[in-house]
C-alpha positions as CSV (number, residue, x, y, z in Angstrom):
1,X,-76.0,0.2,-65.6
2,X,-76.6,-3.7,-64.7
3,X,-73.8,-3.5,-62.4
4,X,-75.8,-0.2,-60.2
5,X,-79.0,-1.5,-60.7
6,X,-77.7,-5.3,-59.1
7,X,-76.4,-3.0,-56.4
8,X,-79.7,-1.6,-55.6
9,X,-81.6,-4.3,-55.6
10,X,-79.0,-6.2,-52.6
11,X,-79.7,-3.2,-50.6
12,X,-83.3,-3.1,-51.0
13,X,-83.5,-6.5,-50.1
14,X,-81.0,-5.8,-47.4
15,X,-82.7,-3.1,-46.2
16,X,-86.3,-5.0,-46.4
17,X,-84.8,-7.7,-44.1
18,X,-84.1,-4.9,-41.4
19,X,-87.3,-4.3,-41.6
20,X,-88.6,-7.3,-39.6
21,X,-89.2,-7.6,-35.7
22,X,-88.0,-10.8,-34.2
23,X,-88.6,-11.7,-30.9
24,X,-85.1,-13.6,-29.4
25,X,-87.8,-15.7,-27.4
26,X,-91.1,-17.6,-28.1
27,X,-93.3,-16.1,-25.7
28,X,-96.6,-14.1,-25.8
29,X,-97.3,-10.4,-27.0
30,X,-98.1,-8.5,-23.4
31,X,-97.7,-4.8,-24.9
32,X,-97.3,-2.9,-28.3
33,X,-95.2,0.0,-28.2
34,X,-95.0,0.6,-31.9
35,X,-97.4,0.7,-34.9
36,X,-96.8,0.6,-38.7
37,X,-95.2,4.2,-40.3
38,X,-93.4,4.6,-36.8
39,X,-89.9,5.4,-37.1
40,X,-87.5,2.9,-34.5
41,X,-84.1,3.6,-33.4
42,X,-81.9,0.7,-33.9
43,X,-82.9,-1.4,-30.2
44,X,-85.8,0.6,-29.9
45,X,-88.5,-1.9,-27.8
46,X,-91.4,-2.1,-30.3
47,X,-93.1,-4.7,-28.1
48,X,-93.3,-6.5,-25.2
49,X,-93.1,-10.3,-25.0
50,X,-93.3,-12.5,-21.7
51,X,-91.6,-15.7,-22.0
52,X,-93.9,-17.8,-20.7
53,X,-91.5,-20.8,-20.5
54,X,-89.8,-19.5,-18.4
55,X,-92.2,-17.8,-16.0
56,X,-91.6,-16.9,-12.3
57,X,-93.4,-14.7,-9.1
58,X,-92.0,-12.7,-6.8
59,X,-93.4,-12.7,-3.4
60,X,-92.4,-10.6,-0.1
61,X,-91.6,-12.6,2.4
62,X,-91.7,-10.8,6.4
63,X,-88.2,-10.9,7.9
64,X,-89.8,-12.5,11.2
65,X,-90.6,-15.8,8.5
66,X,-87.5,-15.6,6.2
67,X,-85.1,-17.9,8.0
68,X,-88.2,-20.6,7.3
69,X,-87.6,-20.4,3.6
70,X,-84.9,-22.2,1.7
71,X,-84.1,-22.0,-2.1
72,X,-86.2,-25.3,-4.0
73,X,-89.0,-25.2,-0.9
74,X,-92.6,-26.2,-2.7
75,X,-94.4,-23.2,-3.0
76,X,-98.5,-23.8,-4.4
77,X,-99.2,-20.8,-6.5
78,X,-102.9,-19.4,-6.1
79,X,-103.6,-16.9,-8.8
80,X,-106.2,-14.1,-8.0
81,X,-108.0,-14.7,-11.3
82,X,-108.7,-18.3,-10.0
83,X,-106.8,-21.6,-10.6
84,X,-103.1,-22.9,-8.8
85,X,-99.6,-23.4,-9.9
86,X,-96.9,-25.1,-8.1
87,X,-93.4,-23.8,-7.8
88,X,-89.7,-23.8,-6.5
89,X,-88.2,-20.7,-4.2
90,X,-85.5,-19.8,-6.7
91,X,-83.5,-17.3,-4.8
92,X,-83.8,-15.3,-1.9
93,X,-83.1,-11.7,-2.1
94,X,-80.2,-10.4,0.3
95,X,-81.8,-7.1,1.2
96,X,-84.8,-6.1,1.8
97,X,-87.5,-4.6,-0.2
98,X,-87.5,-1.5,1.2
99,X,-83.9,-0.6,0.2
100,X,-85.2,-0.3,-3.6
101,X,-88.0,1.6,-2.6
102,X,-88.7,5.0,-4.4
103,X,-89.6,7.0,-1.2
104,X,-86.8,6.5,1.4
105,X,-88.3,5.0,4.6
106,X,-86.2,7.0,7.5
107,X,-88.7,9.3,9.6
108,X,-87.8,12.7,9.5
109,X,-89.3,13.5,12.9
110,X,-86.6,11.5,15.0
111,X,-89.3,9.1,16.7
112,X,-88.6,5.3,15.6
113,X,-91.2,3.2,14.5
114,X,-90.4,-0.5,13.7
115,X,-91.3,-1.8,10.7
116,X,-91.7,-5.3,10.1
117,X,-89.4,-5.5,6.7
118,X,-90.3,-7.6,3.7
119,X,-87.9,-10.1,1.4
120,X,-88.6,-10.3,-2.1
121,X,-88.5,-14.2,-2.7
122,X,-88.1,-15.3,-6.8
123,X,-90.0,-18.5,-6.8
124,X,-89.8,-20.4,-10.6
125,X,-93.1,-21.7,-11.8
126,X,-93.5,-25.2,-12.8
127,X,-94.3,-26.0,-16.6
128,X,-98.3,-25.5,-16.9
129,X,-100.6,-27.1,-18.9
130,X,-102.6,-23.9,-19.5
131,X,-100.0,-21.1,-20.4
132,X,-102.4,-18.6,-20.0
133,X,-103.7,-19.4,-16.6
134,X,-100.9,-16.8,-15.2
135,X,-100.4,-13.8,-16.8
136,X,-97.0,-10.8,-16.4
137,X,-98.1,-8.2,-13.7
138,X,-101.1,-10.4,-12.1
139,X,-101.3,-10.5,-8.3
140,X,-101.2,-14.0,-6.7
141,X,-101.1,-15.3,-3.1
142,X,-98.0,-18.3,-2.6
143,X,-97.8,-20.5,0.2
144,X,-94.1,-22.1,0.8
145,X,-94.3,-25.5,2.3
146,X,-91.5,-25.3,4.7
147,X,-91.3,-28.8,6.3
């Protein structure tokens, strides 16, 4: 009876230690996509973090200004919701945005129209003294200093 009853206990606790979320990142809590009494699937996303040590834009860059921008240009960071950040151009994408677009941009009437195409641009943000002044999915405006 010991034996059974030591042998429950170890998969309780076992089973209570499953039972914890742990985030493989120190970051900050953007979105919850679980509440307590829901039932997750092992690897199931119960929430969102953004690592904000590690915290980049990207910015689409016209094709008539790519060949200006290099990877670890200066790029000054203004954030919509006020304040500035500096950064580095990280990498420089090798197609253009368009080619990951949802809605295919050929014209299906034959007549050409061209389109000036855009580059995405990952540019890493510098450590910043106030974490939250940049938050995941906010709109900013960059400007690459290219001499």
């Amino acid at each position: 009876m010991y034996d059974i009853s030591q042998a429950e206990l170890h998969l309780a606790e076992i089973n209570l230690q499953n039972t914890y979320l742990k985030s493989p990142i120190d970051g900050v809590a953007i979105q919850k996509l679980a509440y307590p009494g829901n039932l997750l699937e092992p690897g199931q996303v119960a929430i969102e973090i953004s690592d904000v040590d590690h915290a980049w834009v990207s910015a689409n860059i016209e094709e008539t200004r790519i060949a200006q921008v290099k990877v670890g240009q200066l790029v000054k960071i203004t954030v919509d919701e006020g304040g500035t950040l500096t950064g580095h151009v990280a990498e420089i994408n090798a197609a253009t945005a368009s080619q990951f677009s949802l809605l295919p941009m050929e014209n299906a009437s034959g007549n050409f129209t061209k389109v000036i195409q855009k580059i995405p641009v990952k540019i890493t943000i510098d450590p910043m003294p106030n974490q939250r002044l940049l938050r995941a999915g906010q709109s900013v405006s960059v400007k690459i200093k290219v001499r």
